[in-house]
Structures are given as structure tokens and as C-alpha cells.
C-alpha positions as a Markdown table, in Angstrom:
| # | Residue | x | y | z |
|---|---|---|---|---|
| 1 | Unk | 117.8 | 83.7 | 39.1 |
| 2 | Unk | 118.6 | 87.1 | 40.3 |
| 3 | Unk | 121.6 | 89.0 | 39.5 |
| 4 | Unk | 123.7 | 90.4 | 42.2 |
| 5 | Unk | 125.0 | 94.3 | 42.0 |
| 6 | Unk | 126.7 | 96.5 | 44.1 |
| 7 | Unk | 126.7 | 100.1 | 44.4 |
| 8 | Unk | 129.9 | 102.4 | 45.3 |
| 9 | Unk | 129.6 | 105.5 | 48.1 |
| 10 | Unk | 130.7 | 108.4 | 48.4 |
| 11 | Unk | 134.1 | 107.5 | 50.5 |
| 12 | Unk | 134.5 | 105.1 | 47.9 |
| 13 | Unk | 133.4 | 101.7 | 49.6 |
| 14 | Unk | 131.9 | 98.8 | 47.8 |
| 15 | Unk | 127.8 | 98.3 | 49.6 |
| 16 | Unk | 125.5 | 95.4 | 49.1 |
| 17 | Unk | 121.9 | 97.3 | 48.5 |
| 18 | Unk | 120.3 | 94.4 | 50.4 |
| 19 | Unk | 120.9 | 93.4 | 54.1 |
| 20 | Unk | 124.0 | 91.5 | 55.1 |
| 21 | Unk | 123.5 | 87.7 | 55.8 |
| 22 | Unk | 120.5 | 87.0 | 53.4 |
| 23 | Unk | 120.7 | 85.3 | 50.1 |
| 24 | Unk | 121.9 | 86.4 | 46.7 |
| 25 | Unk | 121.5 | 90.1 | 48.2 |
| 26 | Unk | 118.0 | 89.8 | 48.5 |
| 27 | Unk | 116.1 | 91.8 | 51.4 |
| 28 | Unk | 113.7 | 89.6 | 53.7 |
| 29 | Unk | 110.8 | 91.7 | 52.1 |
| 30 | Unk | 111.6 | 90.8 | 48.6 |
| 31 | Unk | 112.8 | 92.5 | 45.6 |
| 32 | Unk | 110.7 | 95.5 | 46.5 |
| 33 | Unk | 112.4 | 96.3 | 49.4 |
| 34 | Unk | 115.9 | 95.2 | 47.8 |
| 35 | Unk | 115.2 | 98.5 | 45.2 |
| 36 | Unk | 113.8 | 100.4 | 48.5 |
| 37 | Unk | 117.2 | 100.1 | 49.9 |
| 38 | Unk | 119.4 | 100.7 | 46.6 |
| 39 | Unk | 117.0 | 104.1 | 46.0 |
| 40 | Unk | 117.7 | 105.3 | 49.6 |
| 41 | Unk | 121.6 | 104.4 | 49.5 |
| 42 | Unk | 122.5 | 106.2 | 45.9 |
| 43 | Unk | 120.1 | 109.3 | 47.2 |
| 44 | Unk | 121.5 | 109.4 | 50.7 |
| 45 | Unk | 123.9 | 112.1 | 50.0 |
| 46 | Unk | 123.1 | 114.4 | 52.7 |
| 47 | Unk | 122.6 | 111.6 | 55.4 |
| 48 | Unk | 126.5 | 110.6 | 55.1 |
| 49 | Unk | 127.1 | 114.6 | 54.8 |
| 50 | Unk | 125.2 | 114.8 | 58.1 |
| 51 | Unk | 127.1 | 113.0 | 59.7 |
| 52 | Unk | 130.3 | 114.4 | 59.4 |
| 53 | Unk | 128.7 | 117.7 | 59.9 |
| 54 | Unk | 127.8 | 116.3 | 63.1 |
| 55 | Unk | 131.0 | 114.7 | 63.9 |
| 56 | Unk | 132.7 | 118.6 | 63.7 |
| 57 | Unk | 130.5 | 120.5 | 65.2 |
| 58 | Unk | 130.9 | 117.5 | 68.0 |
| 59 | Unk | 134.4 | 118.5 | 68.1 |
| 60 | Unk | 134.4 | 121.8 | 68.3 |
| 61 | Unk | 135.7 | 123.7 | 65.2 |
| 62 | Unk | 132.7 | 125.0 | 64.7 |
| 63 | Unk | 130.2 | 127.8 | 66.2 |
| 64 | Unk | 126.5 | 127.5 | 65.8 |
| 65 | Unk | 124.4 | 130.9 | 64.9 |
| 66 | Unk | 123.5 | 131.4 | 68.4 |
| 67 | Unk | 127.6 | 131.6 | 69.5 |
| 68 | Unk | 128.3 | 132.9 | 66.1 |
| 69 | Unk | 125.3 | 136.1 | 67.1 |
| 70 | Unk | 127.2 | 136.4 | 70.3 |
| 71 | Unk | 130.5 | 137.0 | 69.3 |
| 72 | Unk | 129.7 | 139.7 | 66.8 |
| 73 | Unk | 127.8 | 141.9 | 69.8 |
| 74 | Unk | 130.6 | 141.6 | 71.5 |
| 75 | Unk | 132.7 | 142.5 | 68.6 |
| 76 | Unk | 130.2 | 145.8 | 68.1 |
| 77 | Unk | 131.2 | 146.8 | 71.8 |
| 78 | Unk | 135.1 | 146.1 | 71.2 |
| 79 | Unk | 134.4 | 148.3 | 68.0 |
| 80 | Unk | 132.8 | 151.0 | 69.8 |
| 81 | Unk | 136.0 | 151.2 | 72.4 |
| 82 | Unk | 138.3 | 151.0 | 69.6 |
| 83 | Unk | 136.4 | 154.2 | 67.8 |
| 84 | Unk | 136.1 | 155.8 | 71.1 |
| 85 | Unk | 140.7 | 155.5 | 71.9 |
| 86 | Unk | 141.3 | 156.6 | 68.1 |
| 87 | Unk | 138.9 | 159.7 | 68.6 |
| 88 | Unk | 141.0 | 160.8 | 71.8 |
| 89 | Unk | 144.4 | 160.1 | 70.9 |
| 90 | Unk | 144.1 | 161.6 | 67.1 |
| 91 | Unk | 142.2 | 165.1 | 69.1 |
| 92 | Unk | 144.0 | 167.3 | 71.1 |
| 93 | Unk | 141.7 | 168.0 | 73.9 |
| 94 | Unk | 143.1 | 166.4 | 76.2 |
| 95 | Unk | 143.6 | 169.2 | 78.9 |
| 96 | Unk | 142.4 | 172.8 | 78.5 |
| 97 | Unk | 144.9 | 175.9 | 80.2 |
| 98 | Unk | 143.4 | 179.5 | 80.9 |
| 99 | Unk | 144.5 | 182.0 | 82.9 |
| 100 | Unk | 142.5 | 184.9 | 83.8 |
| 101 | Unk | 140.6 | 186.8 | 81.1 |
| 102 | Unk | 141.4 | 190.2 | 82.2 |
| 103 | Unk | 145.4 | 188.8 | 82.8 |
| 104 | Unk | 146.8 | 190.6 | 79.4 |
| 105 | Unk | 144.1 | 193.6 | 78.9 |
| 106 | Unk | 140.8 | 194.0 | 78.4 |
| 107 | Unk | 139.7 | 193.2 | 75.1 |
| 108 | Unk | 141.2 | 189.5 | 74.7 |
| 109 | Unk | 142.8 | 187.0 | 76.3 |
| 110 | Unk | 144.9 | 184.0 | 75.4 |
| 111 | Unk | 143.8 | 180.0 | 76.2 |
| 112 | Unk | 145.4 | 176.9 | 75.6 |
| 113 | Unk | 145.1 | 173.2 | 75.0 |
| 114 | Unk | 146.9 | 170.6 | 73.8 |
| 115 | Unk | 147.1 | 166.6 | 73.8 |
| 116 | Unk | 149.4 | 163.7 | 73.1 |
| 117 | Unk | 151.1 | 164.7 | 69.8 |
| 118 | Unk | 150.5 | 168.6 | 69.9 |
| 119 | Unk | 149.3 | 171.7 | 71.4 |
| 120 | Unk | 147.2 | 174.9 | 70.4 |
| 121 | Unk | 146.7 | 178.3 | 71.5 |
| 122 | Unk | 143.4 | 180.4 | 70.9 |
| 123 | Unk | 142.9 | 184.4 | 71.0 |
| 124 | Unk | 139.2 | 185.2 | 72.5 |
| 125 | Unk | 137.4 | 187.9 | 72.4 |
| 126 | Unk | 136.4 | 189.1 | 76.3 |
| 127 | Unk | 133.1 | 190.3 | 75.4 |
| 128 | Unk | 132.2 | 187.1 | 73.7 |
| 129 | Unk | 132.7 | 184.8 | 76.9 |
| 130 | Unk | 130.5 | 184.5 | 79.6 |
| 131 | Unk | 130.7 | 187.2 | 82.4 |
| 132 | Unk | 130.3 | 184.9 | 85.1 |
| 133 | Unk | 133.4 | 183.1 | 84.1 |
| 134 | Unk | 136.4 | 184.2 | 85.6 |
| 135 | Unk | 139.3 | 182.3 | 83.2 |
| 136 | Unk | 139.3 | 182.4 | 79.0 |
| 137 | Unk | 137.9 | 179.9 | 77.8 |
| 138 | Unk | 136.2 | 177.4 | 76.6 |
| 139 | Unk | 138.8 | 176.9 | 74.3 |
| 140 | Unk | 135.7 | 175.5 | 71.7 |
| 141 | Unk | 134.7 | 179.4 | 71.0 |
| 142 | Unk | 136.0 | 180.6 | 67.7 |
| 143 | Unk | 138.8 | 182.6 | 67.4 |
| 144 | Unk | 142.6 | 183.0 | 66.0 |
| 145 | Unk | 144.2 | 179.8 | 66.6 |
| 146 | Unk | 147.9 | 178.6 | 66.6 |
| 147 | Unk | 148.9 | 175.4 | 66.8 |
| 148 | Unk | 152.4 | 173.2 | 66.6 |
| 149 | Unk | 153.5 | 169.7 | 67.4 |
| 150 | Unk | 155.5 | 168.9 | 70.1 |
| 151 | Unk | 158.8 | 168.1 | 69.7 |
| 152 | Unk | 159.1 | 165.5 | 72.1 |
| 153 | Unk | 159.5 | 162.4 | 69.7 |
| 154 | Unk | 162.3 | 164.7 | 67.1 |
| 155 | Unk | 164.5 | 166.7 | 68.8 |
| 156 | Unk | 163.2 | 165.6 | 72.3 |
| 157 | Unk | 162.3 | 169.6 | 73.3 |
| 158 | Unk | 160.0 | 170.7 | 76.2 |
| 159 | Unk | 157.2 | 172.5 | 75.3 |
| 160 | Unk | 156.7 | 175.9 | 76.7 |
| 161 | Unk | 153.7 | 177.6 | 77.8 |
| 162 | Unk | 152.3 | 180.2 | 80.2 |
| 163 | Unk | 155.6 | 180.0 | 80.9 |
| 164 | Unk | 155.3 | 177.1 | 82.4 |
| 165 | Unk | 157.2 | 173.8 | 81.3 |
| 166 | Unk | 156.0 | 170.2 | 80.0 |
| 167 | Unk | 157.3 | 167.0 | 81.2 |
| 168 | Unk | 158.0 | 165.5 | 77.8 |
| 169 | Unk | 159.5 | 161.9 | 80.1 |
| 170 | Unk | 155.6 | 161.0 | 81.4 |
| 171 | Unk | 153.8 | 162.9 | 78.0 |
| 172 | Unk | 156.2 | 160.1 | 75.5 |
| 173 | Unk | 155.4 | 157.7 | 77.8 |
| 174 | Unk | 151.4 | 158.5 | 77.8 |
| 175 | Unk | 151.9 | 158.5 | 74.1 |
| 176 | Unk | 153.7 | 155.0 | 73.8 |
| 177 | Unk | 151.0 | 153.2 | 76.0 |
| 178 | Unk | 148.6 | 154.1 | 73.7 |
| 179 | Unk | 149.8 | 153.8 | 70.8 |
| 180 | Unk | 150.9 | 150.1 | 72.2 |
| 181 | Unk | 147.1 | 149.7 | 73.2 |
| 182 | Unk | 146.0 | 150.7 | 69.4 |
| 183 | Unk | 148.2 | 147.4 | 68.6 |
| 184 | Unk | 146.6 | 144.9 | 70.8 |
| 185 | Unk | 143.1 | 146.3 | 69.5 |
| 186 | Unk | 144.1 | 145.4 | 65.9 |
| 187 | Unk | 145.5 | 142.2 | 67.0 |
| 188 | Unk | 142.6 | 141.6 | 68.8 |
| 189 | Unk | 140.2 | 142.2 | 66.1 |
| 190 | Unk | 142.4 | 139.9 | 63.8 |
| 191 | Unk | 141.5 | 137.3 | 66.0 |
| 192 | Unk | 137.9 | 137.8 | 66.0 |
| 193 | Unk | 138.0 | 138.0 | 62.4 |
| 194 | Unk | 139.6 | 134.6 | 62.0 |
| 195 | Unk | 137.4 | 133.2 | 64.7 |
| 196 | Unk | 134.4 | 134.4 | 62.6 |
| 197 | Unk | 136.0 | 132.7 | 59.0 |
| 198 | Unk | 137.2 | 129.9 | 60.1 |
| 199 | Unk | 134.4 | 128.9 | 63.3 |
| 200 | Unk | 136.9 | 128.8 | 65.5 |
| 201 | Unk | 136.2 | 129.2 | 69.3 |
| 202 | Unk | 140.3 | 129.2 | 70.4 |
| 203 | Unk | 141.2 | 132.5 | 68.9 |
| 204 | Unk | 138.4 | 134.0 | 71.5 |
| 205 | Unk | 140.7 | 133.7 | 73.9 |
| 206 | Unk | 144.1 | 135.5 | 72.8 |
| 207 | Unk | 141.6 | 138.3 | 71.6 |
| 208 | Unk | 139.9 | 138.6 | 75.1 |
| 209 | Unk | 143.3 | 139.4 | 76.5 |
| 210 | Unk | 144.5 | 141.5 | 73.8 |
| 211 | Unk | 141.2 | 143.6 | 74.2 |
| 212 | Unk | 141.5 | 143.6 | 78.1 |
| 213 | Unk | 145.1 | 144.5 | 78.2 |
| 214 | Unk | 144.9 | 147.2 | 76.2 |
| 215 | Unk | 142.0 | 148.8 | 77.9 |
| 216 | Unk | 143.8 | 148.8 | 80.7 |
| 217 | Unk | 146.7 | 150.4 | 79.2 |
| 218 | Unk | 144.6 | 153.0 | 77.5 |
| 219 | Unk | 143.6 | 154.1 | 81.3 |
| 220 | Unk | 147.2 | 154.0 | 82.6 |
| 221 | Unk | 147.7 | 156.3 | 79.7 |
| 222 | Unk | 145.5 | 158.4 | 80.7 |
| 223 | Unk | 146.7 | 158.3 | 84.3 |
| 224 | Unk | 150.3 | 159.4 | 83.4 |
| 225 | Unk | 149.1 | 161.8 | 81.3 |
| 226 | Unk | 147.6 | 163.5 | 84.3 |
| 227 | Unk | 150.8 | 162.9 | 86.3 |
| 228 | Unk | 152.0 | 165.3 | 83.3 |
| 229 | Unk | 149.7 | 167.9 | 83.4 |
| 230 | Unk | 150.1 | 168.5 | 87.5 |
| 231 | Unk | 154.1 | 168.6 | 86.8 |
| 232 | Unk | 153.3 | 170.8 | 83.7 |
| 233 | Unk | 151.2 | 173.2 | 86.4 |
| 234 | Unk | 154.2 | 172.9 | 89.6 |
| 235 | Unk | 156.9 | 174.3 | 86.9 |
| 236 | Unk | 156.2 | 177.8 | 87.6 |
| 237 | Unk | 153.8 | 180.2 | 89.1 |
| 238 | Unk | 154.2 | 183.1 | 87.8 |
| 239 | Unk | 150.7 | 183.0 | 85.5 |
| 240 | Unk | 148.0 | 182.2 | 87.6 |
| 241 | Unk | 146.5 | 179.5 | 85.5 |
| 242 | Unk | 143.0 | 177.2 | 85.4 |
| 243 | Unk | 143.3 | 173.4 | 83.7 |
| 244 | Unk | 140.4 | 171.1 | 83.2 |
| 245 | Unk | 140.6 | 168.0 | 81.5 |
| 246 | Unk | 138.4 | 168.3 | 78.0 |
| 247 | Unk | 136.5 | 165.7 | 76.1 |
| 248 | Unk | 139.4 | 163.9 | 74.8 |
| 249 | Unk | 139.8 | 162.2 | 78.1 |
| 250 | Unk | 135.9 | 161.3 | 78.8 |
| 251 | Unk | 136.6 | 159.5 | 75.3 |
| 252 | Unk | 139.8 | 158.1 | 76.0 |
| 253 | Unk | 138.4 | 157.1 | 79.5 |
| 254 | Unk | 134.8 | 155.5 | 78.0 |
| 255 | Unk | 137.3 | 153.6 | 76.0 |
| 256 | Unk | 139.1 | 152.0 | 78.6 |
| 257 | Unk | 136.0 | 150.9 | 80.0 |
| 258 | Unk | 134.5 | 149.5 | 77.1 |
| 259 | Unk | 137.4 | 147.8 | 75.9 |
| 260 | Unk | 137.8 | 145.9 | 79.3 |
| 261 | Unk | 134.0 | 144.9 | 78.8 |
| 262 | Unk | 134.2 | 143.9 | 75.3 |
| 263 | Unk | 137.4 | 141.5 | 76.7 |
| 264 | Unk | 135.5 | 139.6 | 79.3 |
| 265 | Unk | 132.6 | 139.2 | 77.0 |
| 266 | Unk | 134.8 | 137.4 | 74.3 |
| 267 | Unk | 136.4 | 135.4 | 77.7 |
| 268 | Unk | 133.1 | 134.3 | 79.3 |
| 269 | Unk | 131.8 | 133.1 | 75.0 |
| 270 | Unk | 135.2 | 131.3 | 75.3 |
| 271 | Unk | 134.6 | 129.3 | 78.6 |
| 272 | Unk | 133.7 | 125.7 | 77.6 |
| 273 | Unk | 130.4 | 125.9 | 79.4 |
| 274 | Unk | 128.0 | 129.0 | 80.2 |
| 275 | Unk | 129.0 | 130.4 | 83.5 |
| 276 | Unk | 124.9 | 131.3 | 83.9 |
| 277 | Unk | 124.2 | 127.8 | 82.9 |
| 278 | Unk | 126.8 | 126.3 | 85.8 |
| 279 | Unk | 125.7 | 128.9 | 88.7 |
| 280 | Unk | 121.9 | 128.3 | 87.5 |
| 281 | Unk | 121.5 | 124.2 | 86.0 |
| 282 | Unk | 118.7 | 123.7 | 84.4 |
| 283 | Unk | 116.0 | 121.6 | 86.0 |
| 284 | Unk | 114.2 | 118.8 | 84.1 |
| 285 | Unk | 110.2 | 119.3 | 84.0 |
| 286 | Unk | 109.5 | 116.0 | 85.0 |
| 287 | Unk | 111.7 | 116.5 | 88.7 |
């Protein structure tokens, strides 16, 4: 007479090692089969663990390799954009001011250049610049160099020089938009981050927009700023003066572009399906 015995899994429920519906518990095969079925039940760990892997990656709480490989390239060009607005708004190269070399005497001359936060003066040398350049300048030769933060954000005081005035209204406002845009970067990152712990598609899509809008502000930044610098040059006339815009601005303006990039990628990885897969479906072999 054969002994009956049951086995407990993992979820705690009470299984039968034989097939429902046959006698005393015994498999159709015999008691071979019977101690087939008991060794692949207490060693079928992983198949009940496969299954509920299954079951959430079927939801969608979780990223395979291939999504997971996609997100962090589009993290690297978000990080690049990010490097490339803290580089131009920490430097203050944003705009570069020289009047004519020979303007004071002979021997030097006096250039200028300043950013967001503050603004430098540099003593050249007139036999060390080019001769085929009629302003000072560039303002990336060495010499004796001067420089002070602007007073716009303390005591609220226009800066002066050339003689000429800034417009410290548009330059705070310049300053506030990206500062405001440094923000949404780090929120945006903290989204990727937590999307990357926790295999989580939804927080692609509040970092997508952080990392769009604040490309977008970086360029209006940079947009007002130059509103700034033409009301800086219209204040007076009475030093003939040369601007440029330096290599702050290619930075800040790079940036922009990037960041916008690096936004729609983390939008198009968020999209349910493939937007290449639904403009180009995939067409069986056998059709």
C-alpha cells in the first residue's frame, strides 16, 4: 500500500507530487514517474521565480538591457549639455569690449570682458598684438588684469565701462534664467537616476521636459543677454568701441542644443512603442 505525501511551495500551498484525478497520488507511469514529478517540484525554484519575473517585466516596471543601454547614451549627451551650461555661466567670456589700440597712447591699451556675475579689464602691450588688428585684444593675451563682480544682485548698481553703462534689468534676468535652467538639469538627472534604480520607464518622461525646458531657457538666456550687450553699446558714444561675443557663448549656445537633444531622446525611449518601428513595421519572412 503506498503512502500518500505532499510537498509545500514556495507561496506556501499544499501540492500533490502526482497528477490530480489518479489514485492514492500515483502518476499513470508509476512510482517512477510519481518521484520524477516530486524531484522537478521541490527543485523548481527558478521556474516559479520565472514566472513572476515574467509577469513584471509584462507590466512594465522594468527595462531590459537594450532600453536600459539606451537611456544611459542619452544620459551621456544630457551630461555633456549640462558640463557645457556650467562651463559658460561659471566663465566670464561672455562678450569681449576693445576700443582702438592706439585710443590711450602708443605703448598699451585697455580691453575688456565680462559675463553673467562679473567683469574684467586687461592692460596689453601694443607691440605684442597683431599689426593687422585694429582694436586691443584678444582679451586671452597675458597681461595686468583687474577684475570685480557686478553689483547687480547687492546693492543693485550699474556697471561702468568705456564709459558706457550696463543694463543690470536684462543682465539679472539673463542670470536668473540660467540659473533656473541649472535646476531643471539637476531635476532632470534625478529622474534618470531613479529611472535607472528602480527600472522605471515613467520618470523618462518628467526628465525629458525638464531637460528640454531648460535648454530652451539656457538659449533665451543667452538671447537677453545679447539684448544687454547692444543697450550696454547704445549708452554712449563717446569711446569708439569693438564687442564680439567670446567662447562662453559658443558653450552656453552648444548647450542649449544638446540639452534639447538629450530631452527628445529620453521622450522618444519613453513612447510606448518605437516611433521607427510604427513608421517602418516589420515584415514577416514568410509574406
Amino acid at each position: 500500500m503506498w503512502s500518500t505525501f505532499f510537498v509545500t511551495d514556495e507561496e506556501g500551498r499544499t501540492v500533490a507530487p502526482g497528477a490530480a484525478g489518479t489514485a492514492g497520488g500515483i502518476a499513470p507511469g508509476g512510482p517512477s514517474q510519481g518521484a520524477a514529478g516530486l524531484t522537478g517540484l521541490m527543485s523548481g525554484r527558478s521556474t516559479f521565480g520565472g514566472n513572476k519575473r515574467r509577469r513584471t517585466t509584462s507590466t512594465g516596471h522594468s527595462m531590459s538591457e537594450a532600453q536600459e543601454g539606451k537611456i544611459k547614451l542619452a544620459f551621456f549627451v544630457a551630461i555633456v549639455g549640462v558640463v557645457l551650461t556650467v562651463l559658460g555661466v561659471g566663465t566670464e567670456f561672455w562678450v569681449e569690449l576693445a576700443p582702438l589700440k592706439t585710443f590711450y597712447n602708443n605703448q598699451t591699451c585697455l580691453t575688456a570682458h565680462y559675463g553673467l556675475w562679473k567683469g574684467c579689464t586687461k592692460t596689453l602691450w601694443v607691440a605684442d598684438i597683431d599689426p593687422e588688428r585694429v582694436s586691443c585684444g584678444p582679451a586671452e593675451m597675458p597681461g595686468e588684469s583687474n577684475c570685480t563682480y557686478f553689483k547687480f544682485f547687492t546693492t543693485g548698481e550699474n556697471a561702468v565701462m568705456f564709459q558706457k553703462t550696463t543694463q543690470k534689468n536684462l543682465n539679472v534676468a539673463a542670470a536668473m534664467l540660467a540659473l533656473f535652467s541649472l535646476f531643471l538639469m539637476v531635476m532632470g538627472a534625478i529622474c534618470i537616476t531613479m529611472s535607472l534604480s528602480k527600472e522605471i520607464l515613467f520618470f523618462l518622461k518628467p526628465a525629458s521636459i525638464c531637460f528640454i525646458l531648460s535648454g530652451v531657457l539656457v538659449l533665451l538666456s543667452l538671447m537677453i543677454f545679447h539684448q544687454s550687450v547692444l543697450a550696454f553699446m547704445a549708452s554712449d558714444h563717446t569711446v569708439p568701441l569693438h564687442y564680439e561675443l567670446s567662447w562662453s557663448v559658443s558653450c552656453i549656445g552648444c548647450a542649449g542644443a544638446v540639452l534639447i537633444i538629450g530631452g527628445i531622446l529620453f521622450l522618444l525611449l519613453a513612447l510606448p512603442c518605437s516611433p521607427w518601428q510604427k513608421c517602418l513595421p516589420h515584415k514577416d519572412s514568410s509574406s
